[in-house]
Each structure stands twice: as C-alpha cells, then as structure tokens.
C-alpha positions in Angstrom: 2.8 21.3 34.2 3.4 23.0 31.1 6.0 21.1 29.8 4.0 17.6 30.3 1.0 19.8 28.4 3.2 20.5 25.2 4.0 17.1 25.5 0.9 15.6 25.4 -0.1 17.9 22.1 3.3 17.4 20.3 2.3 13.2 21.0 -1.1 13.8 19.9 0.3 15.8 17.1 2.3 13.1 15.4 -0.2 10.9 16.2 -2.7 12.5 14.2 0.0 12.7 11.3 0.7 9.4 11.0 -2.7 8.3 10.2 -3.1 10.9 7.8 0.1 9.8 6.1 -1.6 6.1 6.1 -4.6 7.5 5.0 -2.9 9.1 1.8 -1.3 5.4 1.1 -4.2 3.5 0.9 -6.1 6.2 -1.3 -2.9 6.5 -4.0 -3.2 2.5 -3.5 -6.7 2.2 -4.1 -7.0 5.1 -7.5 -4.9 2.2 -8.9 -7.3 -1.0 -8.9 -9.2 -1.6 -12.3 -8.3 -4.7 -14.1 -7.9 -4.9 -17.6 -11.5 -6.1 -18.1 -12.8 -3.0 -16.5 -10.5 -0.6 -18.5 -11.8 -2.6 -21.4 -15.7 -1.8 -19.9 -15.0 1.9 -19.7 -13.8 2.2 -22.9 -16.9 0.7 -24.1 -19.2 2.7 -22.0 -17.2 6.2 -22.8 -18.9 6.6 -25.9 -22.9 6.7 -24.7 -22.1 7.5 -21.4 -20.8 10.8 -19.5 -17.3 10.2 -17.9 -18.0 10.9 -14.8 -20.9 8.1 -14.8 -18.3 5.9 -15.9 -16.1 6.6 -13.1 -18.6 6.3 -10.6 -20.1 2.9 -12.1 -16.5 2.2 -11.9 -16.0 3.8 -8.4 -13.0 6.0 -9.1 -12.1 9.5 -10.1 -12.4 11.2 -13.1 -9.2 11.8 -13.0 -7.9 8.2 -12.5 -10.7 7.4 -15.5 -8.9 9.8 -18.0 -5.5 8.3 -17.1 -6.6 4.8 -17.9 -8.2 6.0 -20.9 -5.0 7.5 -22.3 -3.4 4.4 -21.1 -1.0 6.0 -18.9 -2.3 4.2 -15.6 -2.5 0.3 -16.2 
C-alpha cells in the first residue's frame, strides 16, 4: 500500500513539474512580443511618462521595457 502511495505522489510530482516548466516557456515567450512600432511608442512615451506606466500601457515588465530601450531585446 505504500509503495502504490509513493507512487501516486512521485506521478503527481512530475505532473505538477511539467506544467510549471510549460508555464515558464510561454512567459520567456510572451516578455518577447512588442513590434517595432511599439518599441517606437515607448520610446516616445519614456520621456513624459514614468517607465513603469509605460510598461504597463505596454503590458510588460519593466525589465523587458529597459531591454528594448537599450535595444538589446528586439
């Protein structure tokens, strides 16, 4: 009985770990989305507008923002 109880957890387990691994994929995937015409937008906006407005207008991170700014992310 405790054998088939282990291996229900250890199933569950990996279960669990395998959606968090997708999980992780489609957020990287999605930090990478702006066009050029958006990158073009922020950089407008940046200079009468806080950055973290601009990346939520934009609905990324700050982080992300400040790469595309520096030009690092396109």
């Amino acid at each position: 009985m405790v054998k088939l109880t282990l291996g229900l957890v250890g199933s569950v387990a990996e279960f669990e770990h395998s959606i968090i691994k997708e999980r992780q994929a489609e957020g990287i995937a999605r930090a990478k989305v702006l066009t050029d015409a958006q990158v073009v937008q922020a950089r407008g906006w940046v200079g009468g507008v806080p950055k973290a407005e601009v990346a939520r207008r934009l609905g990324i991170g700050r982080t992300t923002l400040y790469k595309y700014l520096a030009g690092g992310a396109a």
